[in-house]
FIMAR-173741 format. One record per residue: residue in one letter; x, y, z of N, C-alpha, C, O in turn. Coordinates in steps of 0.2 Angstrom, whole numbers, padded with zeros to 4 digits, always signed. Each point is the difference from the previous one (the first is absolute). Example, Ala and Ser with C-alpha at 12.3 -4.5 7.8 and 13.67 -1.06 7.14 Angstrom:
% FIMAR-173741
A+0066-0028+0039-0004+0006+0000+0004+0006+0000+0005-0001+0003;S-0007+0006-0007+0004+0006+0001-0004+0005+0003+0003+0006+0001;
END
This chain:
% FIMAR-173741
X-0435+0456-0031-0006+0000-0004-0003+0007+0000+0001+0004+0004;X-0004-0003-0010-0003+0005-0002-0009+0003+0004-0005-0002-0001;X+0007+0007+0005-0008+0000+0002-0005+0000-0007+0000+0003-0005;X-0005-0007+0009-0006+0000-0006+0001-0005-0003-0005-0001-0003;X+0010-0005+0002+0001-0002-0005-0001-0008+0002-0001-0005-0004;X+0002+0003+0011+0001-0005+0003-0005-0004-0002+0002-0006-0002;X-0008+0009+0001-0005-0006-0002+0001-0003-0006+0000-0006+0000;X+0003+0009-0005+0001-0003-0006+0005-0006+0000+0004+0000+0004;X-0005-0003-0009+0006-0006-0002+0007+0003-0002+0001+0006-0002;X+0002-0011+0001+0008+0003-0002-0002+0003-0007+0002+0006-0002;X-0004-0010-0002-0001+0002-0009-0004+0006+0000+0000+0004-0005;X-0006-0002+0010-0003+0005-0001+0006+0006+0004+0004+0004-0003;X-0004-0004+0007+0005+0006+0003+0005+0001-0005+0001+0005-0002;X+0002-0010-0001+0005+0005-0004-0004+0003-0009+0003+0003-0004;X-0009-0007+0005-0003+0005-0007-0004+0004+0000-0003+0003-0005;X+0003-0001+0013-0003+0007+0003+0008+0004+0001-0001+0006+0001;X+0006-0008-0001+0006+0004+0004+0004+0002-0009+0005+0003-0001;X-0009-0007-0004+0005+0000-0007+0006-0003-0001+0004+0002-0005;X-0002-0008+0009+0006-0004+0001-0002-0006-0004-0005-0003-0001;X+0010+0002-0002+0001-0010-0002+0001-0005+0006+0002+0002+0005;X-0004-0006-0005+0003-0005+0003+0007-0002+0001+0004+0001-0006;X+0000-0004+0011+0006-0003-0002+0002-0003-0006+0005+0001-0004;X-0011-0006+0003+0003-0004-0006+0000+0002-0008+0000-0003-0005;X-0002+0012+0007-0001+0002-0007+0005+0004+0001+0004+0000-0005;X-0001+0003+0010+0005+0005+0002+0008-0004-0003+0005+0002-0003;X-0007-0009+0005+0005-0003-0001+0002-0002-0008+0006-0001-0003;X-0012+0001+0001-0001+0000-0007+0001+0006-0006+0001+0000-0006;X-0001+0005+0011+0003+0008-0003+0005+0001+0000+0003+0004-0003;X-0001-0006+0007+0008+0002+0002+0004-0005-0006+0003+0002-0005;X-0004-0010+0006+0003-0004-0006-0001+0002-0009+0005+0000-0004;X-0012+0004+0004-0001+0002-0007+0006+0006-0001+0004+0001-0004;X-0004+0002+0008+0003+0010+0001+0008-0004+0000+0004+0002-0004;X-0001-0008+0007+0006-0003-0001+0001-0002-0007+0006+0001-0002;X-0011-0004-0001+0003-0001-0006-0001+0003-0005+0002-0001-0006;X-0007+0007+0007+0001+0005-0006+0008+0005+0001+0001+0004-0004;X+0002-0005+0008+0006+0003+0002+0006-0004-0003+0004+0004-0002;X-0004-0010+0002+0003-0006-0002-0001+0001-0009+0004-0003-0005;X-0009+0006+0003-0004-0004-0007+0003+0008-0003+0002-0001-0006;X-0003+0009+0010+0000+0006-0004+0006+0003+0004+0005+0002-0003;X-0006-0003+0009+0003+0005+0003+0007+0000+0004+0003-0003-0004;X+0001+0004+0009+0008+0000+0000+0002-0007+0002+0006-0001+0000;X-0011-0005+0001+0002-0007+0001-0002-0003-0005-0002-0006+0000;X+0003+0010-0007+0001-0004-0008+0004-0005-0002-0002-0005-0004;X+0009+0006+0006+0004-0004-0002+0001-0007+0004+0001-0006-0002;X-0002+0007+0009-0006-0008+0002-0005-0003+0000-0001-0006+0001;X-0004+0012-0003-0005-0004-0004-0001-0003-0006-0005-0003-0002;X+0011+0003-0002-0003-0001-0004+0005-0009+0001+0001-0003-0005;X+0002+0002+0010+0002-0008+0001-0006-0002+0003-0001-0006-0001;X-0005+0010+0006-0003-0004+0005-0006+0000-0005-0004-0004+0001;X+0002+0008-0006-0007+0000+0000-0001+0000-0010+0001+0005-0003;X-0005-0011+0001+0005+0000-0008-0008+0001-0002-0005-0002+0002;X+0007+0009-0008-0005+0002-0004-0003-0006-0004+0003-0005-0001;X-0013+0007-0001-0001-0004-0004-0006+0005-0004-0006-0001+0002;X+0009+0006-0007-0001+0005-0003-0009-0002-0005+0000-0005-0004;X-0003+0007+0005-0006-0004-0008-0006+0006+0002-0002+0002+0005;X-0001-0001-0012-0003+0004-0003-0007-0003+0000-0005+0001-0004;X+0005-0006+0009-0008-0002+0000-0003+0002+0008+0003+0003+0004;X-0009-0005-0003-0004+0004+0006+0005-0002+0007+0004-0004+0001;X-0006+0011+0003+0005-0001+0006+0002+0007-0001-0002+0005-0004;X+0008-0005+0009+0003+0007+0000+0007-0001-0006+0004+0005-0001;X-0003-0008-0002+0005+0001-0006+0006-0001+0002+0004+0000-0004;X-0002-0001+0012+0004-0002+0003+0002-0004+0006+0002+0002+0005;X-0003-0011-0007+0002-0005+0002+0006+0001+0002+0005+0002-0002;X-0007-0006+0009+0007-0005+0001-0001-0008+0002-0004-0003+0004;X+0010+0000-0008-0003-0008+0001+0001-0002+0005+0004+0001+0004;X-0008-0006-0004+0000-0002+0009+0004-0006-0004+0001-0003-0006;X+0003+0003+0013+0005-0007+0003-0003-0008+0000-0006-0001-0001;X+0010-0005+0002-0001-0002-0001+0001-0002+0006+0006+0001+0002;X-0012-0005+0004+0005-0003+0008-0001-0006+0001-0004-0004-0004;X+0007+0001+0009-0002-0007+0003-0002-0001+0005-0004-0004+0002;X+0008+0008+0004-0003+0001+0005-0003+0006+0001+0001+0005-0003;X-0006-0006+0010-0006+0003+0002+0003+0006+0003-0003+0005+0000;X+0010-0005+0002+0004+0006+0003+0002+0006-0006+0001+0006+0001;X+0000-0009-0007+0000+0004-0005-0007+0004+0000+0000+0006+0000;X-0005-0008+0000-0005+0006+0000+0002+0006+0004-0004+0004-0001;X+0007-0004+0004+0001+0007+0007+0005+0002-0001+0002+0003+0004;X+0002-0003-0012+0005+0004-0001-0003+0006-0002-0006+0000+0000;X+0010+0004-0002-0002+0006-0003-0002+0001-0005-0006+0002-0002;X+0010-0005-0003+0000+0000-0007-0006-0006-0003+0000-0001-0006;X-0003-0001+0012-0005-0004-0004-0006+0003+0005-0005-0003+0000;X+0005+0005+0003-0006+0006+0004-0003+0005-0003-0006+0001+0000;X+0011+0001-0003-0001+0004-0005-0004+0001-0006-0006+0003+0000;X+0010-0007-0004-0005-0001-0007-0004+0000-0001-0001+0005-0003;X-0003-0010+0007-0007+0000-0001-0005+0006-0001-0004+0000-0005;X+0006+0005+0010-0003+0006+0003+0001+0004-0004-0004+0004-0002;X+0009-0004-0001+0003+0004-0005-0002+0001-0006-0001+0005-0004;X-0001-0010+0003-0004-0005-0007-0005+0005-0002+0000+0003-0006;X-0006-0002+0012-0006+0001+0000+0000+0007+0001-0006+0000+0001;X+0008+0004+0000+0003+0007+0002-0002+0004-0008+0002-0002-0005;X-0006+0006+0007-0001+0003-0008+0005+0005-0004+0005+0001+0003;X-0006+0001-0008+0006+0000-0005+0003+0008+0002+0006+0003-0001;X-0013+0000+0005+0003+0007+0001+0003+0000+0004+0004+0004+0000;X-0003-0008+0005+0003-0003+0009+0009-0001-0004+0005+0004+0001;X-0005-0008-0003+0007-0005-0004+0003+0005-0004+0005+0002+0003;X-0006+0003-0008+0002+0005-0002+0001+0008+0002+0001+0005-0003;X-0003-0006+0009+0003+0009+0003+0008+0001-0001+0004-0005-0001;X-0004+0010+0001+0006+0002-0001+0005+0002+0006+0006+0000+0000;X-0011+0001+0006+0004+0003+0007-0002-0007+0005-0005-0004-0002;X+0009+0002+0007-0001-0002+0005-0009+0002+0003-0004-0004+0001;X+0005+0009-0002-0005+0006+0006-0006-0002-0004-0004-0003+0003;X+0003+0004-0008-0006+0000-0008-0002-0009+0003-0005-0001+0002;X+0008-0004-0003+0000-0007+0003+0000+0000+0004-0005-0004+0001;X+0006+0007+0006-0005-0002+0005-0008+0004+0001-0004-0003+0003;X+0004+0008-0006-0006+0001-0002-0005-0003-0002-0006+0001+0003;X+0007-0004-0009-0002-0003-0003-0001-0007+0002-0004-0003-0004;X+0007-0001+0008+0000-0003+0002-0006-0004+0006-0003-0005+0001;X+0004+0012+0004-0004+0001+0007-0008-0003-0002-0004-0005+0002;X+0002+0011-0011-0003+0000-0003-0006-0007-0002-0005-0002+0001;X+0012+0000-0006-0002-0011-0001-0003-0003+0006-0005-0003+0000;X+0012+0004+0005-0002-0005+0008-0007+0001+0002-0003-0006+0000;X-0001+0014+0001-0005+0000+0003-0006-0004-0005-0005+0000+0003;X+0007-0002-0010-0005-0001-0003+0003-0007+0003-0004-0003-0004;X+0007-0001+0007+0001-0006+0000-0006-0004+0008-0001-0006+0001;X+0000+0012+0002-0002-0002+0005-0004-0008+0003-0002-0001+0005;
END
């Protein structure tokens, strides 16, 4: 525990400490995994795990189609974790050119998800 900090609740200590929570940490890491799958040196399995759905209407201009499931276990794969989040991910986030540039920019997005 951090001195000082005790009083506060979990949610305020980490947005006093500048941290995400687990379940966004875990949510950055999945994002940062498939921009690596989608640009970067894990391309050529990405592009079996995770299928483009390209369109020049509102959004970030770079869809990916969600799957189709039957069971409730299928939600907690990867490839359907993803998407969604992905979806909504603004256009500057989805087209960086670096690794480094995407998670910047991404840190970015999150905090506005709060």
């Amino acid at each position: 525990m951090i001195r000082g900090l005790e009083h506060l609740s979990y949610e305020d200590r980490l947005r006093e400490l500048g941290f995400f929570s687990l379940e966004k940490r875990r949510l950055q890491e999945d994002l940062r995994a498939a921009f690596q799958y989608l640009n970067g040196s894990y391309k050529k399995d990405g592009d079996r795990l995770l299928i483009r759905e390209c369109s020049d209407r509102k959004g970030n201009g770079f869809k990916l189609k969600e799957g189709r499931i039957r069971l409730d276990i299928g939600k907690k794969f990867f490839t359907m974790r993803v998407v969604r989040h992905w979806n909504r991910l603004p256009r500057e986030a989805v087209n960086a050119l670096s690794l480094e540039v995407f998670k910047t920019r991404l840190d970015g997005a999150l905090s506005n998800l709060v």
